[in-house]
The first five atom37 places (N, CA, C, CB, O) and aatype in JSON, in Angstrom:
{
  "aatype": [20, 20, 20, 20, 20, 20, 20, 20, 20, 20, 20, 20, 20, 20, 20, 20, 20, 20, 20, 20, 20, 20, 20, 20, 20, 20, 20, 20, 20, 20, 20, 20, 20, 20, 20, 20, 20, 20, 20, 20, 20, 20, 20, 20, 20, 20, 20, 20, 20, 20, 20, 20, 20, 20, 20, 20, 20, 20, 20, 20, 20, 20, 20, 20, 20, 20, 20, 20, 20, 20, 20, 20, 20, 20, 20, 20, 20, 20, 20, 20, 20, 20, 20, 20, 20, 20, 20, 20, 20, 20, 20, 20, 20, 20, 20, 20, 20, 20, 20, 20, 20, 20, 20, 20, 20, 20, 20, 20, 20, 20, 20, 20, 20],
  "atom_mask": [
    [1, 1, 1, 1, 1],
    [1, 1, 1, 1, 1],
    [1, 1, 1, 1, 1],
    [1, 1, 1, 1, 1],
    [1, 1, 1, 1, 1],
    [1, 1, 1, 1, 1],
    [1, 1, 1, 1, 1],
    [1, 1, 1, 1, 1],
    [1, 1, 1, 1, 1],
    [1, 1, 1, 1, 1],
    [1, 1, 1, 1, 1],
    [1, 1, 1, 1, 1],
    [1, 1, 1, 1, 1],
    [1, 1, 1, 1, 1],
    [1, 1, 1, 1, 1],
    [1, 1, 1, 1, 1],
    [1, 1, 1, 1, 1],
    [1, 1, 1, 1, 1],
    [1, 1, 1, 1, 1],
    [1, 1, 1, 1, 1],
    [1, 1, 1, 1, 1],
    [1, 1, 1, 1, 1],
    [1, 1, 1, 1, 1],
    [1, 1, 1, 1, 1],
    [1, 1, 1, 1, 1],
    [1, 1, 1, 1, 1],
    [1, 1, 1, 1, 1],
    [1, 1, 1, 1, 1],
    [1, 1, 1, 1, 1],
    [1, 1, 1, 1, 1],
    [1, 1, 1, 1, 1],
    [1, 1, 1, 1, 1],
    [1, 1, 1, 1, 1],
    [1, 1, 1, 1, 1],
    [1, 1, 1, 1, 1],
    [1, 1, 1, 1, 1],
    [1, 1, 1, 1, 1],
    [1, 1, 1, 1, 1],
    [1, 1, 1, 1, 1],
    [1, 1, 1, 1, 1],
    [1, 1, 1, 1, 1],
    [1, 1, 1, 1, 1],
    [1, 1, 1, 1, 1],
    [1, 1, 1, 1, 1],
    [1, 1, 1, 1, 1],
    [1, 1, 1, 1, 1],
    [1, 1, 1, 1, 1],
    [1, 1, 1, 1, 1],
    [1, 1, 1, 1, 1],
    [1, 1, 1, 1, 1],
    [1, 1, 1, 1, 1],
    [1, 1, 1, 1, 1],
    [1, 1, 1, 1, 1],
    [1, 1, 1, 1, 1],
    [1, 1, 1, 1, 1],
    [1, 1, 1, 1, 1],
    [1, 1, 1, 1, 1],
    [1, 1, 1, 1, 1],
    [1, 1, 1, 1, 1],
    [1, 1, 1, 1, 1],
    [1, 1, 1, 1, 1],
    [1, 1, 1, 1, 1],
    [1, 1, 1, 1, 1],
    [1, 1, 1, 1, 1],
    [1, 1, 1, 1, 1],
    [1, 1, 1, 1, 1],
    [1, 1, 1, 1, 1],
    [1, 1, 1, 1, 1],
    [1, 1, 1, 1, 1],
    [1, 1, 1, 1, 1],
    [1, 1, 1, 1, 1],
    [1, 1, 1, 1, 1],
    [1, 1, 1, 1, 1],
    [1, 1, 1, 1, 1],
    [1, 1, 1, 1, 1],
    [1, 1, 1, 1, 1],
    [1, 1, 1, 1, 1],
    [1, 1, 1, 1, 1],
    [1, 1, 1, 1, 1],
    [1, 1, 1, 1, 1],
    [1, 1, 1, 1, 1],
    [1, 1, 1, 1, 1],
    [1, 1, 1, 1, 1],
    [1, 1, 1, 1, 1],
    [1, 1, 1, 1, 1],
    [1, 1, 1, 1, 1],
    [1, 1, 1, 1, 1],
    [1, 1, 1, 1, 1],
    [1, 1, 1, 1, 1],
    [1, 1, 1, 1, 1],
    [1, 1, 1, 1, 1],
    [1, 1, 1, 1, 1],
    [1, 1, 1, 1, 1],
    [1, 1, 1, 1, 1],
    [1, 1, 1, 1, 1],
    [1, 1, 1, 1, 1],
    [1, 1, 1, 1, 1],
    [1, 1, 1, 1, 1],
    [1, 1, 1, 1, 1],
    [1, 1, 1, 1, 1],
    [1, 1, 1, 1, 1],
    [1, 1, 1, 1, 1],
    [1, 1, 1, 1, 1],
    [1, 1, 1, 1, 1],
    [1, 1, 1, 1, 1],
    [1, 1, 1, 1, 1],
    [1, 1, 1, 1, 1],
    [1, 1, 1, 1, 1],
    [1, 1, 1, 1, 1],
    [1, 1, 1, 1, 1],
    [1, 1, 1, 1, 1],
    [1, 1, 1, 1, 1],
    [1, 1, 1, 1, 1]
  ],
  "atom_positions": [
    [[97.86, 13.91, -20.35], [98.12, 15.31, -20.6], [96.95, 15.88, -21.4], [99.45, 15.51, -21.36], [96.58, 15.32, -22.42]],
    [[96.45, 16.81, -21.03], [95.51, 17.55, -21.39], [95.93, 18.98, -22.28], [94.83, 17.79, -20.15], [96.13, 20.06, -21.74]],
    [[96.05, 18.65, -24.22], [96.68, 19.43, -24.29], [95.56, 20.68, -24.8], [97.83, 18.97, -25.01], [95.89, 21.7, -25.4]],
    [[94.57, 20.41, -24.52], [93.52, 21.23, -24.85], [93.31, 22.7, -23.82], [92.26, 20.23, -24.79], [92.59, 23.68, -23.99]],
    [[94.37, 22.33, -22.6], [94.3, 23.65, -21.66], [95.4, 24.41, -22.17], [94.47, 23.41, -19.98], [95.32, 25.61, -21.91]],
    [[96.58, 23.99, -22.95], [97.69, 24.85, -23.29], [97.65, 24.89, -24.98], [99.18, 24.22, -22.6], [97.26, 23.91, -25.62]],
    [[97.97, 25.77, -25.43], [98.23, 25.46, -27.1], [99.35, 26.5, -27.33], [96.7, 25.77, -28.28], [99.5, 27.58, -26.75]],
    [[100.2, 25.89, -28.42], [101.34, 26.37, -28.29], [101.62, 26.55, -30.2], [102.38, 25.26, -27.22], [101.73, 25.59, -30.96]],
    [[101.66, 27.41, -30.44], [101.64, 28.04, -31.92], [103.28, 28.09, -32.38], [100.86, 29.8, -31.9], [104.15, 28.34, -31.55]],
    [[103.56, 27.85, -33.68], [105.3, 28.22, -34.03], [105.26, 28.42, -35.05], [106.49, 27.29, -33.87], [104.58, 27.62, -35.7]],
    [[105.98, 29.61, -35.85], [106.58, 30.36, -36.63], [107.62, 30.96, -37.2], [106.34, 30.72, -36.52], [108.26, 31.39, -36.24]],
    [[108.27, 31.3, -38.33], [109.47, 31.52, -38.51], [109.29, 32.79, -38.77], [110.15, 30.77, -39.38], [108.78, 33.19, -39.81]],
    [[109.83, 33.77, -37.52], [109.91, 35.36, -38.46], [111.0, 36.26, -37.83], [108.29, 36.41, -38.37], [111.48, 36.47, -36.72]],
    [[111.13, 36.64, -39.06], [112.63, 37.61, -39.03], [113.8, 36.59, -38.19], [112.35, 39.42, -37.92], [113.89, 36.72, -36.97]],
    [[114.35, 35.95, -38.65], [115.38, 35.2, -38.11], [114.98, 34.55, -36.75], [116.57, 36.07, -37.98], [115.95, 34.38, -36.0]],
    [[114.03, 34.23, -36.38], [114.17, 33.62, -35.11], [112.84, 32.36, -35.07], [114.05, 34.95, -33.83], [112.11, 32.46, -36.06]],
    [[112.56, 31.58, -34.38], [111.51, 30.54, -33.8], [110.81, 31.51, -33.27], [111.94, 29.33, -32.72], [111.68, 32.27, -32.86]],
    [[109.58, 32.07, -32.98], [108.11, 32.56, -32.51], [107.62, 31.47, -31.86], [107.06, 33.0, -33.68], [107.73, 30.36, -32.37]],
    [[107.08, 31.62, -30.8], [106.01, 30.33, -30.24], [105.05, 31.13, -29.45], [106.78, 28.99, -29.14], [105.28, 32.05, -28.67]],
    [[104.14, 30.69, -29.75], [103.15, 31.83, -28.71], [102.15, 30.76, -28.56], [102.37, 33.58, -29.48], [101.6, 30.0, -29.35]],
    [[102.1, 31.01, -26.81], [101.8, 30.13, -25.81], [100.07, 30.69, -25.5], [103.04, 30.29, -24.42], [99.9, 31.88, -25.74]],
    [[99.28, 30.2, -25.19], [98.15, 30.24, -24.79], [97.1, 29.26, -23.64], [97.81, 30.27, -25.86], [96.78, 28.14, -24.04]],
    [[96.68, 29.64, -22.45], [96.15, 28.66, -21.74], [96.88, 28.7, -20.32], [96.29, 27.35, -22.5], [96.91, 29.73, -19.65]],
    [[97.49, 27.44, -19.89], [97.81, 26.95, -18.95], [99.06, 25.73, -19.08], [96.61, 26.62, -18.48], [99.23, 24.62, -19.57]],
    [[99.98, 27.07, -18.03], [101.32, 25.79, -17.8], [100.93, 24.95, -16.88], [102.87, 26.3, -17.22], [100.26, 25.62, -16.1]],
    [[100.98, 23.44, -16.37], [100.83, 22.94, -15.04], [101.96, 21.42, -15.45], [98.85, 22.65, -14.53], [102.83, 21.11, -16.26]],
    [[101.19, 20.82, -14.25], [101.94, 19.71, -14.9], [101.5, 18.41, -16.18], [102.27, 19.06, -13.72], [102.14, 17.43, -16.59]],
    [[100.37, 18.84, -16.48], [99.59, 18.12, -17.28], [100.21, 18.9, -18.82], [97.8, 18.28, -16.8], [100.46, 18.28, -19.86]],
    [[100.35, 20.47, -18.61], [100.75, 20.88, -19.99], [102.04, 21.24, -20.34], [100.07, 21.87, -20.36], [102.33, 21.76, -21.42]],
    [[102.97, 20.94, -19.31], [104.4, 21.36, -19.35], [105.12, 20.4, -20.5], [105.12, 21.17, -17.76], [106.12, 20.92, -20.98]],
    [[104.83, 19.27, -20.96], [105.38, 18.36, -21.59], [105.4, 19.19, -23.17], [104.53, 16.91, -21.38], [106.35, 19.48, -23.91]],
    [[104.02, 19.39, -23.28], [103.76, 20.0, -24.48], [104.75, 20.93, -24.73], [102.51, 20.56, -24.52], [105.64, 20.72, -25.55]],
    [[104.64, 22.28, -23.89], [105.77, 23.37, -24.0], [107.37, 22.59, -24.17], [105.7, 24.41, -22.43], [108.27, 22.78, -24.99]],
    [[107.26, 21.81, -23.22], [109.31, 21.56, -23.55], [109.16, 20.87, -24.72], [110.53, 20.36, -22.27], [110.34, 20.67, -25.04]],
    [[108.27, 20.21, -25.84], [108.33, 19.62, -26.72], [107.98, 20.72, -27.75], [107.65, 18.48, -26.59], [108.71, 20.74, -28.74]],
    [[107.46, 21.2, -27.72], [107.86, 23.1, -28.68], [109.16, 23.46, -28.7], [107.21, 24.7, -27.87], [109.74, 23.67, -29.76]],
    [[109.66, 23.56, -27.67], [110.88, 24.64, -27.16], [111.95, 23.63, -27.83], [111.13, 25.01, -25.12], [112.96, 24.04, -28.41]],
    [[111.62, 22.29, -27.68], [112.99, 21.06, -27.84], [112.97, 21.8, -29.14], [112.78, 18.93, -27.82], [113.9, 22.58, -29.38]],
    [[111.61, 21.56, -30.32], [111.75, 21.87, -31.81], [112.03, 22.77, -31.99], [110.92, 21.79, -32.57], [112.47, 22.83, -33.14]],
    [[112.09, 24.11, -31.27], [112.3, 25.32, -31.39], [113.91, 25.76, -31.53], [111.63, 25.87, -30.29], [114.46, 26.76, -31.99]],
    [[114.36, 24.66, -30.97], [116.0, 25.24, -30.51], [116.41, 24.21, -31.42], [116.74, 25.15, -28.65], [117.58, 24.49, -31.66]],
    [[116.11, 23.17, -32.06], [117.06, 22.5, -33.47], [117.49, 23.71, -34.62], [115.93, 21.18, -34.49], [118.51, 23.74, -35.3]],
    [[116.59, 24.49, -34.61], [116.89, 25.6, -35.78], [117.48, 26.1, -35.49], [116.2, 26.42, -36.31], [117.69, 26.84, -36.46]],
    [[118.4, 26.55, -34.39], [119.52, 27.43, -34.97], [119.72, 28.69, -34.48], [119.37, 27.64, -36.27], [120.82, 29.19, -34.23]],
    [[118.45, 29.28, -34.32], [118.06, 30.59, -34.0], [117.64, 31.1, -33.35], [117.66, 30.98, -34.37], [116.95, 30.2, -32.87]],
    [[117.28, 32.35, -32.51], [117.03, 32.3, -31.25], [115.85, 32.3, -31.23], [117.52, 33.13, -30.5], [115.27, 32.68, -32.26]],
    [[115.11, 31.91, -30.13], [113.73, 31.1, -29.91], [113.09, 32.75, -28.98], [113.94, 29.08, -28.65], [113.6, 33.45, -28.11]],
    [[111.68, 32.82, -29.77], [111.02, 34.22, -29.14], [109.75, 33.58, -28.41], [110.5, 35.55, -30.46], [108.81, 33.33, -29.17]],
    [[109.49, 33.17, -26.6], [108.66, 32.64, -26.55], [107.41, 33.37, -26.3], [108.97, 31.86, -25.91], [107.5, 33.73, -25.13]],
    [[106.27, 33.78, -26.81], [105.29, 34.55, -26.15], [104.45, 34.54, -25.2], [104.76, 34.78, -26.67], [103.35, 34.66, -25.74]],
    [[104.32, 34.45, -24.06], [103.81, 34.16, -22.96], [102.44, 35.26, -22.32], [105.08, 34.1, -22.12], [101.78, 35.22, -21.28]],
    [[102.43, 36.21, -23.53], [101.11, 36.93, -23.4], [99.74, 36.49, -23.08], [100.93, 37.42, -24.41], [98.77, 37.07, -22.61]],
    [[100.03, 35.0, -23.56], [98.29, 34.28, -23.2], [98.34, 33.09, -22.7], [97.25, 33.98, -24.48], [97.84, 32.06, -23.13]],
    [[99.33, 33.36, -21.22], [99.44, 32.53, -20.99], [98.56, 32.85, -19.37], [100.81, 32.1, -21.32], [99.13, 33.73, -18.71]],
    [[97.62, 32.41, -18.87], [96.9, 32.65, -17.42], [97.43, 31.96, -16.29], [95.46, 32.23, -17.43], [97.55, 32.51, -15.19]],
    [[97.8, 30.67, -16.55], [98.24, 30.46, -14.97], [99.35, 29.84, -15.91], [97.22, 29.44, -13.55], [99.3, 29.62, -17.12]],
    [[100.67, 29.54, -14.72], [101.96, 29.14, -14.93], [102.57, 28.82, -13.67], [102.69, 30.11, -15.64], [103.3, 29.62, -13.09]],
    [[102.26, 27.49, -13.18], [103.09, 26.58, -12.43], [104.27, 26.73, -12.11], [103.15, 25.61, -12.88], [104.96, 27.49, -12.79]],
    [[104.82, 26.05, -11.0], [106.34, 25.94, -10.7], [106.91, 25.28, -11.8], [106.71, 25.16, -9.38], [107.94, 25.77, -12.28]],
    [[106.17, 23.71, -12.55], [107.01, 23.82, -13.5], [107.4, 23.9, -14.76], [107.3, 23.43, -13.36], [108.27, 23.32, -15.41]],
    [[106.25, 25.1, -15.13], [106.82, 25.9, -16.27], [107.83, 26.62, -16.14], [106.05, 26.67, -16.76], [108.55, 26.92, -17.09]],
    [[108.06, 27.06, -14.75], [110.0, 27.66, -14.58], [110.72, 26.76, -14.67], [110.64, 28.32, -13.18], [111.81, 27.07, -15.15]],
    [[110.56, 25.38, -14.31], [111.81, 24.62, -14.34], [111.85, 24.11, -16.07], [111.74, 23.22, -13.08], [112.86, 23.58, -16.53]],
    [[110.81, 24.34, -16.77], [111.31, 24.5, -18.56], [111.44, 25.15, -19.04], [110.89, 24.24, -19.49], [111.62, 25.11, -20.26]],
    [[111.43, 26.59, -18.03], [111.77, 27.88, -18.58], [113.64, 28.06, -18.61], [110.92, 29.11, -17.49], [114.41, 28.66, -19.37]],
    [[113.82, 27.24, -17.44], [115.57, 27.11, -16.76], [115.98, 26.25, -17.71], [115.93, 26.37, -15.03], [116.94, 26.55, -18.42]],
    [[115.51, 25.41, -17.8], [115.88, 24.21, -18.48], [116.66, 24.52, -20.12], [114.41, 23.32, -18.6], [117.75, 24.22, -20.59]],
    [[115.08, 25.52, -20.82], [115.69, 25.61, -22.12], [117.1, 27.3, -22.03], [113.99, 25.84, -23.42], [118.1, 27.41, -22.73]],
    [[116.72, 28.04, -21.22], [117.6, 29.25, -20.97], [119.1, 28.6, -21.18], [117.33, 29.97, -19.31], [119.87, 28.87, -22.1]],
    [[119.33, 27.7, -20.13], [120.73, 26.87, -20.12], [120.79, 25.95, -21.12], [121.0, 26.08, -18.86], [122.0, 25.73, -21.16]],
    [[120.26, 25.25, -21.98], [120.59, 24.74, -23.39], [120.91, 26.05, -23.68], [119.43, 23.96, -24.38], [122.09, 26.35, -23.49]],
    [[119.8, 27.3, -24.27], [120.22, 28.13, -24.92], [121.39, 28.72, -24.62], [119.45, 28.79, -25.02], [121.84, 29.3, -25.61]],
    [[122.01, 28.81, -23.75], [123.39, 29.19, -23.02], [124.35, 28.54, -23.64], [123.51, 28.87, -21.54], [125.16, 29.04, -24.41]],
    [[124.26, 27.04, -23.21], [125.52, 26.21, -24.19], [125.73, 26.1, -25.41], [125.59, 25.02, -24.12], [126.88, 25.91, -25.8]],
    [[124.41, 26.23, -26.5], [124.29, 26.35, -27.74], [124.41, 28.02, -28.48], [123.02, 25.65, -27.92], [124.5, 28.47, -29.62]],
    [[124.34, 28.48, -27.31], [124.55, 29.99, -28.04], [123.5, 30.09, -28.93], [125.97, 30.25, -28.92], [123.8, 30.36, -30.09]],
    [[122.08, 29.89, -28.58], [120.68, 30.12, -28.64], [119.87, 31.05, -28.01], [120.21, 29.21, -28.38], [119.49, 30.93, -26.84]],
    [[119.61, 31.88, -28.68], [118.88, 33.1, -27.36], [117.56, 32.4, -26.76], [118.23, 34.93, -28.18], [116.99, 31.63, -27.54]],
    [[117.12, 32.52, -25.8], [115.94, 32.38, -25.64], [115.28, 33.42, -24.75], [115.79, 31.18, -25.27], [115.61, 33.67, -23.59]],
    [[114.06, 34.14, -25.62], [113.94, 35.38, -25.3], [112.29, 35.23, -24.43], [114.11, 36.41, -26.79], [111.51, 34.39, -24.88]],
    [[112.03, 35.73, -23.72], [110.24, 35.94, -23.2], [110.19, 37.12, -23.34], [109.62, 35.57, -21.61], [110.94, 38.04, -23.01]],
    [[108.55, 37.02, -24.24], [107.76, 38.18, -24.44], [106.61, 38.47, -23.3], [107.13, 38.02, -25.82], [105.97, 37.5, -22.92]],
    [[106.39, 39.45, -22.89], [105.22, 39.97, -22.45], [104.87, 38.77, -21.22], [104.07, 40.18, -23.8], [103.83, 38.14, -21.02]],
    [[105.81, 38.74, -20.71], [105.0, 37.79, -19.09], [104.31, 38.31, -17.93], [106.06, 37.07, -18.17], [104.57, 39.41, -17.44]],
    [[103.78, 37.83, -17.67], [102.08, 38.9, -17.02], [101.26, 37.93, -16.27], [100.73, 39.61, -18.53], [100.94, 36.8, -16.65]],
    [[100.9, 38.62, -14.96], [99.83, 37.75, -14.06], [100.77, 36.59, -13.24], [98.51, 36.88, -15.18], [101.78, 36.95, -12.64]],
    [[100.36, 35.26, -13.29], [101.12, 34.26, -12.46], [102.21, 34.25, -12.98], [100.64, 32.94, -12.35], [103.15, 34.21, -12.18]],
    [[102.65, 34.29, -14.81], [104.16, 34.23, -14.95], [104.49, 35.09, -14.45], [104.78, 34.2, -16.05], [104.91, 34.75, -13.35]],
    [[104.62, 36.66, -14.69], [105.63, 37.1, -13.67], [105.93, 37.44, -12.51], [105.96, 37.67, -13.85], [106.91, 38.02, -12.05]],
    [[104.55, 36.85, -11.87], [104.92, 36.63, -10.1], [105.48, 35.45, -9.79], [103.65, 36.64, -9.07], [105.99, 35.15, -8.7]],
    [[105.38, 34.68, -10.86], [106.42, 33.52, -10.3], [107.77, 33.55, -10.7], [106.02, 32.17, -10.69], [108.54, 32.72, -10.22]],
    [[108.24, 34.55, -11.68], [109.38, 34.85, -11.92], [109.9, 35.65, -11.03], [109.48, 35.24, -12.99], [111.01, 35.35, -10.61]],
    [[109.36, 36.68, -10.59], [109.9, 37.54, -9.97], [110.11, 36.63, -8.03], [108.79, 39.06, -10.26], [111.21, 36.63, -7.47]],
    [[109.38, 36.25, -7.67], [109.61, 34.81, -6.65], [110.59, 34.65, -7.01], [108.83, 33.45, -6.68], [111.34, 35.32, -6.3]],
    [[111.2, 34.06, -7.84], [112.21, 33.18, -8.28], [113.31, 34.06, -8.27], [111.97, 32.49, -9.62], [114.38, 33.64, -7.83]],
    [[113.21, 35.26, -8.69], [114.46, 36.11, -9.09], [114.48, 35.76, -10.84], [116.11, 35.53, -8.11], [114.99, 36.52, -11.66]],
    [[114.02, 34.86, -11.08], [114.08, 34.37, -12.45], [113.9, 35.67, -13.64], [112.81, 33.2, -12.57], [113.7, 35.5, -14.85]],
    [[113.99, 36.7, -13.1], [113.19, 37.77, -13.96], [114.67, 38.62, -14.45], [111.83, 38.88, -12.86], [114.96, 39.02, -15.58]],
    [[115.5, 38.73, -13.1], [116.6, 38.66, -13.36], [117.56, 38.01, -14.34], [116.76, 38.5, -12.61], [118.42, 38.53, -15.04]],
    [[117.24, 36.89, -14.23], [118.05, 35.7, -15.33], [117.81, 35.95, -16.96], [117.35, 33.96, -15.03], [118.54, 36.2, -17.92]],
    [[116.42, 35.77, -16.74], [116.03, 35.38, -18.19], [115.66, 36.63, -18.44], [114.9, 34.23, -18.53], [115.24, 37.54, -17.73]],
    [[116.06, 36.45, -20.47], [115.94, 37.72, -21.12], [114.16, 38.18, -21.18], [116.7, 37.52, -22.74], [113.4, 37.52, -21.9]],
    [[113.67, 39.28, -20.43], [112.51, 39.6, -20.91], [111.87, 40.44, -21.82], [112.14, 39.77, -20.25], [112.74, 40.44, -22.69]],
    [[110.96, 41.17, -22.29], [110.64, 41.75, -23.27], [109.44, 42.09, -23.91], [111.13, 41.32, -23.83], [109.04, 41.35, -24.81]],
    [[108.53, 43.45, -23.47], [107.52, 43.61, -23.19], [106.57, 43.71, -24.81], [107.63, 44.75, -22.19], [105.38, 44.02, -24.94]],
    [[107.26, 43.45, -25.58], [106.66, 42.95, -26.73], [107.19, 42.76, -27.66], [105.88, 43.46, -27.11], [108.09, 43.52, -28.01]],
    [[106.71, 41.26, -28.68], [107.49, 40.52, -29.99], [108.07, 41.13, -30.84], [106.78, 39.82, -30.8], [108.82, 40.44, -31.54]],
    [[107.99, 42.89, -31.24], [108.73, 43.29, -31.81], [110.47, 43.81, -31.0], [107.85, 44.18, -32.39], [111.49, 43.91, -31.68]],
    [[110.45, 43.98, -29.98], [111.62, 44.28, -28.71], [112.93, 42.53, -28.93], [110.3, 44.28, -26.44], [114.14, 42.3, -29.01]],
    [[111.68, 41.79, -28.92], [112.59, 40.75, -29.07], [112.88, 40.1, -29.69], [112.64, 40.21, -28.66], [113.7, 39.25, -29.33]],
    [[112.27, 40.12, -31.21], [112.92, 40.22, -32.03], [114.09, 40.98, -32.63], [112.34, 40.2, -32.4], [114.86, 40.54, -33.48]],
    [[114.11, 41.94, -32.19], [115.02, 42.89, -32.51], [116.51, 42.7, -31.81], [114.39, 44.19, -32.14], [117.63, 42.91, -32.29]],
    [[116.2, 42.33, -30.8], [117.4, 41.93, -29.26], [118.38, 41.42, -30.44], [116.83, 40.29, -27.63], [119.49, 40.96, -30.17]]
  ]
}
C-alpha cells in the first residue's frame, strides 16, 4: 500500500470526527481510509468526511463509503460527505449512491446537519 498517494488528516471539531482526505482512493489506498473511518466511528460522534481533495476515487472507495454509512446506520453514527467533486461524484452519482449518502457542499453545512 502506497500511503503516500492518499493522506488522510483527523480532528475533533464542534462535536464531530473531521477527516479530510487528500490524493487518491484505489485499491492500494482504500485500506488506509477504512482504517481512519474504523477510528473515526469509536468516538461516538458523527464522522464529517472531506473529500474535497480527493482526485481520483475508485470503485472501492464506494464500497468503504457503503460499508462505513451502514455501521453508521446501526450505531446511530452520522456519516456525513463534504464537498465530493470530479471522479467522486461521478461515481456516486453511477451508483445512485448520491442519493443514499448524506452529502454536503461544505464542512461548515455538515457540521451543522
Amino acid at each position: 500500500m502506497d500511503e503516500a498517494l492518499l493522506k488522510v488528516e483527523s480532528e475533533k471539531v464542534a462535536g464531530a470526527v473531521v477527516l479530510r482526505a487528500e490524493g487518491e482512493v484505489d485499491s492500494y489506498t482504500a485500506e488506509l481510509l477504512r482504517d481512519k473511518l474504523s477510528e473515526a466511528f469509536t468516538e461516538g460522534v458523527p464522522v464529517v468526511l472531506d473529500l474535497s481533495g480527493v482526485e481520483f476515487f475508485a470503485s472501492v472507495g464506494l464500497s468503504v463509503l457503503v460499508e462505513y454509512h451502514q455501521r453508521g446506520e446501526e450505531r446511530g453514527t452520522a456519516l456525513r460527505l463534504v464537498s465530493p467533486r470530479g471522479s467522486v461524484l461521478r461515481a456516486l452519482k453511477a451508483t445512485l449512491l448520491n442519493e443514499t449518502l448524506d452529502l454536503y457542499l461544505d464542512l461548515d453545512s455538515a457540521l451543522r446537519a
